[in-house]
Structures are given as structure tokens and as C-alpha cells.
C-alpha positions in Angstrom: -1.2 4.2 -7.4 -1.7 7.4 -5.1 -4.0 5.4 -2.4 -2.0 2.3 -2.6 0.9 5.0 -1.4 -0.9 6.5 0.7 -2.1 3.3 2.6 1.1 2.2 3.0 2.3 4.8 4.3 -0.7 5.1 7.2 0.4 1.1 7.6 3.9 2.0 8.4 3.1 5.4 10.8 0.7 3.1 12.6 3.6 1.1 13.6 6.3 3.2 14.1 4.8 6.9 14.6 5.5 9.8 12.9 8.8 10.1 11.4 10.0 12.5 8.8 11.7 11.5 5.8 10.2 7.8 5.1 10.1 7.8 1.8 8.9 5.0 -1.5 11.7 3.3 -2.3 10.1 0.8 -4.7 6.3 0.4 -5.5 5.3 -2.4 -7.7 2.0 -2.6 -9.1 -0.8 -4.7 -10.9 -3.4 -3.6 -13.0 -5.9 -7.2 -13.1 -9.8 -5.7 -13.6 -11.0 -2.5 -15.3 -12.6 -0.4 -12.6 -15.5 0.7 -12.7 -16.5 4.8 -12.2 -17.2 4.3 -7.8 -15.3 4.1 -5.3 -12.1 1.8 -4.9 -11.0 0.8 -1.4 -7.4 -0.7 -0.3 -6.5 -3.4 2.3 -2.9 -2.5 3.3 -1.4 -5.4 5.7 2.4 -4.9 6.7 4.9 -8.1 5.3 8.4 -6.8 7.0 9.2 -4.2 8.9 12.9 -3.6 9.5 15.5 -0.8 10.7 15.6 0.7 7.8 13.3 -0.7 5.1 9.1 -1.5 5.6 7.7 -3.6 3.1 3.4 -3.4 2.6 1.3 -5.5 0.8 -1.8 -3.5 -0.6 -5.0 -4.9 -2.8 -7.3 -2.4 -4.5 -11.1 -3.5 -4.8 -14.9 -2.5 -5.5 -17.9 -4.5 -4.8 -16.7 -7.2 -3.2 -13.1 -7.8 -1.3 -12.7 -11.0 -3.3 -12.8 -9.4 -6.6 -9.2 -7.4 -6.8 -9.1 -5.3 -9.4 -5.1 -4.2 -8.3 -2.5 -5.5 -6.4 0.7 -3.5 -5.1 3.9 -4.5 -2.7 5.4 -1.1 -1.6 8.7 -0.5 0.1 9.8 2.8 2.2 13.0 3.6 3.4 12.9 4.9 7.0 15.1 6.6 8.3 
């Protein structure tokens, strides 16, 4: 759950630079494979991004970008 935050926040700086403050507001996430001990990598791709609320969709996977083994939609409040 820490990368999938961290993703999503890099998504939402890329777009609107750095600003203080942007906090989660809601992170919602799915477990759907056991992961295996290596590395895990995360697609982040932005859904919405408003005046005050950025929405992020972000998928967690291992071998093979097809095989998910998480899925998370994360919200921040900006500022």
C-alpha cells in the first residue's frame, strides 16, 4: 500500500508541481494474487483531476503486466 501511495502521489506532482499539503484522502485497495518474494512494480494512470480532489488509478504486478496481483483507486485532497 506504500508504493501504490507513493505512485500516486509522483502521478499527481507530475501534473500539478510541487505543492505542500496534498494529502490521501481515501485509498482503496485489492489484494487478488499472492506475491511472490521479487520485486512488485505499479502503473499509476490519473482518472480525475479537479480543484481540489485528484483521483489515481494504480495496479500492482510481477512477471508480466497482465497478471495483477493488486489493484488501488487513490484520492488526494489538494490544496
Amino acid at each position: 500500500m506504500g508504493l501504490v501511495d507513493r505512485a500516486a502521489y509522483a502521478v499527481i506532482l507530475a501534473h500539478i508541481g510541487p505543492v505542500a499539503m496534498a494529502v490521501t484522502s481515501n485509498l482503496n485497495m485489492s489484494f487478488l494474487r499472492a506475491v511472490k518474494q521479487q520485486t512488485v512494480w505499479c502503473d499509476a494512470v490519473l482518472l480525475k483531476l479537479g480543484k481540489r480532489l485528484a483521483t489515481v488509478d494504480c495496479r500492482l504486478w510481477q512477471d508480466d503486466p497482465a497478471n495483477i496481483v493488486g489493484q488501488a483507486v487513490v484520492t488526494y485532497v489538494i490544496p
